[in-house]
C-alpha positions in Angstrom: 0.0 0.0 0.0 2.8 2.6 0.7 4.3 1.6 -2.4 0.7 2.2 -4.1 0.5 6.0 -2.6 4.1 7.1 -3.3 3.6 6.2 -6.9 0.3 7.8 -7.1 2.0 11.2 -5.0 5.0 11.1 -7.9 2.5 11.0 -10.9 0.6 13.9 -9.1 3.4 15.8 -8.5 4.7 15.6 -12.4 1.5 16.4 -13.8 1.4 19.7 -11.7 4.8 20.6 -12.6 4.2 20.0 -16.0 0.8 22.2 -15.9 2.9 25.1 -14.7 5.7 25.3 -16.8 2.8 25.3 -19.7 1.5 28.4 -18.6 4.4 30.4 -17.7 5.3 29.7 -21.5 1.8 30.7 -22.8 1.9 33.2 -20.7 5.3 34.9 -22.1 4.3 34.1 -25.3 1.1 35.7 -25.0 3.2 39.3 -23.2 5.2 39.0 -26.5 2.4 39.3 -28.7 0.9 42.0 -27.0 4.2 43.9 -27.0 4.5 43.2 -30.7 1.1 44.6 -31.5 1.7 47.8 -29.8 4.8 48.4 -31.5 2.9 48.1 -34.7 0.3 50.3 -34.5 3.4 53.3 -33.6 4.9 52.3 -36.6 1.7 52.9 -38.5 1.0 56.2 -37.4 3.1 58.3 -40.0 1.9 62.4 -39.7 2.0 63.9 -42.9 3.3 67.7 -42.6 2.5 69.9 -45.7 5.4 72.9 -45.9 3.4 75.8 -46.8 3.7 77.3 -50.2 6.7 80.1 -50.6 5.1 83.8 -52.0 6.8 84.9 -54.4 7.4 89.1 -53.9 6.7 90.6 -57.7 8.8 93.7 -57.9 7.2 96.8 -57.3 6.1 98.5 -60.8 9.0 100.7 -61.4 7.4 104.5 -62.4 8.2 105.9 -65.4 10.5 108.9 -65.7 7.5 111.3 -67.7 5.4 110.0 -64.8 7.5 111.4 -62.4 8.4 114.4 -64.1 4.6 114.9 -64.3 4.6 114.4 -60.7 7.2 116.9 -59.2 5.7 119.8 -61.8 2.5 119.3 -59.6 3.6 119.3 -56.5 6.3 122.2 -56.3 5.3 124.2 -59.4 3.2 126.4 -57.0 6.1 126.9 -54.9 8.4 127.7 -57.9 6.1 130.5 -58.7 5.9 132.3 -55.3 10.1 132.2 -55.5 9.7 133.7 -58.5 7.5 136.5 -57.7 9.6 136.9 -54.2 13.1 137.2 -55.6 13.0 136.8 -59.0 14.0 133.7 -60.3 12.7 131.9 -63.5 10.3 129.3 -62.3 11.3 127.2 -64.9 14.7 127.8 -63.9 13.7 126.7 -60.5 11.7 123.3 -61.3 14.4 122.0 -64.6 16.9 122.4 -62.3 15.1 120.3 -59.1 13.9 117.8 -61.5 17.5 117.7 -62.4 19.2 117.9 -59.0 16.9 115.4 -57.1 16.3 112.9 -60.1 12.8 114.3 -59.9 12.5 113.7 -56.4 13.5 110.1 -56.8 17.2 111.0 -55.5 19.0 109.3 -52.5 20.2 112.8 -51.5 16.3 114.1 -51.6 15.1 111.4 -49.6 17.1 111.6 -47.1 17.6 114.9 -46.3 14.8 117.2 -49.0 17.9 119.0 -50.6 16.0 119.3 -54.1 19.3 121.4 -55.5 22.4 119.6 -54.5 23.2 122.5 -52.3 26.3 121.9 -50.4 27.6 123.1 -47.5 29.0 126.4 -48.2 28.8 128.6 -44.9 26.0 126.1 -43.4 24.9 125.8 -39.9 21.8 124.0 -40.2 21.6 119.9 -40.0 23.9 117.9 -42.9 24.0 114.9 -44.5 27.2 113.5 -46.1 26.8 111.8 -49.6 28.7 110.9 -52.4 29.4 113.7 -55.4 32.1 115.2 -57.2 34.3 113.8 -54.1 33.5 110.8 -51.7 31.3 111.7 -49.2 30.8 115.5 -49.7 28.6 117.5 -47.1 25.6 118.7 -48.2 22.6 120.9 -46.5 19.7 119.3 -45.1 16.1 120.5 -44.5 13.3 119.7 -42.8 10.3 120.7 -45.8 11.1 120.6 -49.7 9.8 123.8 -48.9 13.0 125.1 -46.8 14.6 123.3 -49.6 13.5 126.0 -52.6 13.4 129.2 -50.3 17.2 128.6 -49.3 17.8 127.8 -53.3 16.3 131.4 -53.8 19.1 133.0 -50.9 21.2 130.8 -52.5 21.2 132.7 -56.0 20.5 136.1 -54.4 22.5 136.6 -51.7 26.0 135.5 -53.5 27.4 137.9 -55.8 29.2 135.8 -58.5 25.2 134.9 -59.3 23.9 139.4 -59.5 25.0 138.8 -63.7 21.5 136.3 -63.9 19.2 139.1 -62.1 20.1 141.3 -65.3 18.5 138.8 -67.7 14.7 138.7 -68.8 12.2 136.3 -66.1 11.4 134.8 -69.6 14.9 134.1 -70.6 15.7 130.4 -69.5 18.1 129.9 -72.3 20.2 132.9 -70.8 19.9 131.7 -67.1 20.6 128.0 -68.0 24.0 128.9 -69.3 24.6 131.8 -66.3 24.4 129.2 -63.6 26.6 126.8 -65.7 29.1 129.7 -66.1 28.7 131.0 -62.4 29.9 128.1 -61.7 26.8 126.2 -60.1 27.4 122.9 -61.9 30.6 121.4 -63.7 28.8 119.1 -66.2 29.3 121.1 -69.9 26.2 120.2 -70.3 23.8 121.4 -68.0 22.4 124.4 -69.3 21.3 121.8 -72.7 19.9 119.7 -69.9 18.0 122.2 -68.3 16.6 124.1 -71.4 15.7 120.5 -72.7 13.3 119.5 -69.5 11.5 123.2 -70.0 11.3 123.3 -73.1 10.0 119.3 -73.4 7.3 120.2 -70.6 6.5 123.4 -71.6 8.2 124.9 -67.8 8.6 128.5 -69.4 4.3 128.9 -69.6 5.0 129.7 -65.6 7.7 132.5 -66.8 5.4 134.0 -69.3 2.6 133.7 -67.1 4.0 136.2 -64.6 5.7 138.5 -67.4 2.2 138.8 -68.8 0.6 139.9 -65.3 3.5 141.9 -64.6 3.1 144.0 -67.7 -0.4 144.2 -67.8 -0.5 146.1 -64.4 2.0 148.0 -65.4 0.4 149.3 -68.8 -3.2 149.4 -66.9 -1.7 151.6 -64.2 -4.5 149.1 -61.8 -2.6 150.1 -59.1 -2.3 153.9 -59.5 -5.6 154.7 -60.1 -6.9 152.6 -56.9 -4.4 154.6 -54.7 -5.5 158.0 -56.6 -8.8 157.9 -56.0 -7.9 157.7 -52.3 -5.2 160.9 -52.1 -6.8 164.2 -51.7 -3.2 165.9 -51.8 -1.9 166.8 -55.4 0.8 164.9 -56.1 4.5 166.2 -55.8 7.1 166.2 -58.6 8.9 163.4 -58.7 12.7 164.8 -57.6 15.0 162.2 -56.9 17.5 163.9 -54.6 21.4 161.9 -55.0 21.9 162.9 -51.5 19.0 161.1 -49.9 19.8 157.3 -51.8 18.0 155.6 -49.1 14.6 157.4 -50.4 13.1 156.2 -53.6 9.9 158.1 -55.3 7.0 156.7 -57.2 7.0 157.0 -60.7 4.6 156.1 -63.5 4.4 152.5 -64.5 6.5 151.3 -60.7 5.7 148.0 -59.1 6.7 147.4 -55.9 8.7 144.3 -58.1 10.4 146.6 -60.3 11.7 148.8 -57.8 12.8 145.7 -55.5 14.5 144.6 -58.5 16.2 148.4 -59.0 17.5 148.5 -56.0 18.3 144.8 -55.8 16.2 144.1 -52.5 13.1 141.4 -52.0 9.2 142.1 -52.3 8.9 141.5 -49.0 11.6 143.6 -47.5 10.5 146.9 -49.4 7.5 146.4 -47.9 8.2 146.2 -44.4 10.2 148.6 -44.8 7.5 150.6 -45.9 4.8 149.0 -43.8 3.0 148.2 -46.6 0.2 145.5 -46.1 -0.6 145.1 -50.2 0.9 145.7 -53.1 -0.5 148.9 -53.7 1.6 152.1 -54.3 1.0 155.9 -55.5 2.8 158.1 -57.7 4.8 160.6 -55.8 4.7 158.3 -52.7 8.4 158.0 -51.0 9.1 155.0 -50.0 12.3 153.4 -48.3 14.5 151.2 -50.2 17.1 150.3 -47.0 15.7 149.0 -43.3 15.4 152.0 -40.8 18.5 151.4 -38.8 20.6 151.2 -41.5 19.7 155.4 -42.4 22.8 156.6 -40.4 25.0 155.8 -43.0 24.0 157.7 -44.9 
């Protein structure tokens, strides 16, 4: 009987062993799979990134020279003409010669510092820029308004005597101020008065000259002026003496403009008449009016 139940206790034993093992294998095999099928969906998940689409940058439209021409004449021809009636330069003169200077306004120097008239330097003590010229990096004037830029172009011409000889000439005569401001010595290109008289002449610039030559001679034929300050003096008019010891006096004679005696005695519009307290443009013959500033009388 013992022999019996140690027999039966072995077989037991091996059949539980072998159950076990059995398992444990099933067990790892079944671990494997899982891991297996997780690293297969991870593999199948592939994200698709689109790069986006470069723009391509079309070059601005580049503006054509007559456009631009077109453009300056526009905007600063007004202010050409009030220069012209103030100190008596050529409007035409004036806008050839910034259509010239600042490449119609297109310039580097323009943009960067509004000097319309490659005005350099010379006894400056304003702002300045420094830009390439004649020489590398040559100072040149700079401005806050195209504005500043056209007035100081004006005391430019006016104020320096090598330029008087162009005052002599005609408002109407470009062709004779082109070629004084090449020989004053303004520009060293040979041919700059050709460039200038060409832009007048191709957009018809000298119409503002004639303009104010026509107004300018028809008050001065009309006598407009003279018979609205007539009709407003009871005293009869004196003779018209002009004394050589009293130079600083000037009186009023038939056809004078307050412009053609400014021009006479080589002064501006605007300082006769402060010096005259004028509020218009209106003057009388026989009036006596004051051609230097009050404190300068003791010199004389």
């Amino acid at each position: 009987m013992n022999r019996k139940k140690i027999i039966l206790l072995a077989c037991i034993a091996i059949f539980s062993i072998s159950c076990g093992s059995s398992k444990k294998v099933a067990s790892k095999t079944k671990s494997t799979t899982a891991k297996s099928t997780r690293v297969k969906k991870i593999s199948r998940e592939v994200v698709q990134v689109q790069k986006p689409k470069e723009e391509t940058k079309k070059p601005l439209a580049t503006l054509p020279y007559k456009d631009k021409v077109s453009n300056y004449i526009f905007e600063y021809a007004a202010i050409a003409k009030h220069e012209m009636k103030e100190y008596g330069i050529p409007a035409s003169i004036t806008l050839a010669q910034g259509i010239l200077e600042s490449g119609a306004g297109y310039g580097e120097l323009t943009g960067k510092a509004n000097n319309h008239f490659g005005i350099k330097c010379h006894d400056w003590t304003g702002e300045r820029v420094y830009h390439d010229d004649d020489r590398s990096q040559e100072c040149f004037r700079k401005y806050d308004k195209a504005s500043h830029s056209f007035r100081d172009h004006s005391l430019f011409l006016k104020n320096r005597k090598r330029y008087a000889k162009l005052f002599t000439y005609r408002i109407d005569d470009y062709k004779s101020w082109a070629y004084g401001l090449r020989a004053a010595g303004y520009a060293t290109d040979k041919k700059y008065p050709a460039k200038l008289i060409s832009i007048i002449e191709r957009y018809q610039l000298y119409k503002y000259d004639n303009e104010f030559s026509e107004e300018k001679e028809g008050i001065e034929e009309t006598g407009i002026e003279e018979v609205v300050v007539e009709k407003t003096i009871d005293k009869p008019v004196k003779p018209n003496i002009q004394k050589p010891k009293d130079m600083r006096k000037y009186v009023v004679q038939k056809g004078d403009t307050l412009y053609s005696i400014s021009r006479k005695y080589n002064i501006q519009v605007t300082e006769l008449k402060s010096y005259n307290n004028l509020s218009d443009n209106t003057i009388a013959i026989g009036q006596v009016l004051r051609v230097v500033p009050d404190d300068d009388s003791e010199e004389f």
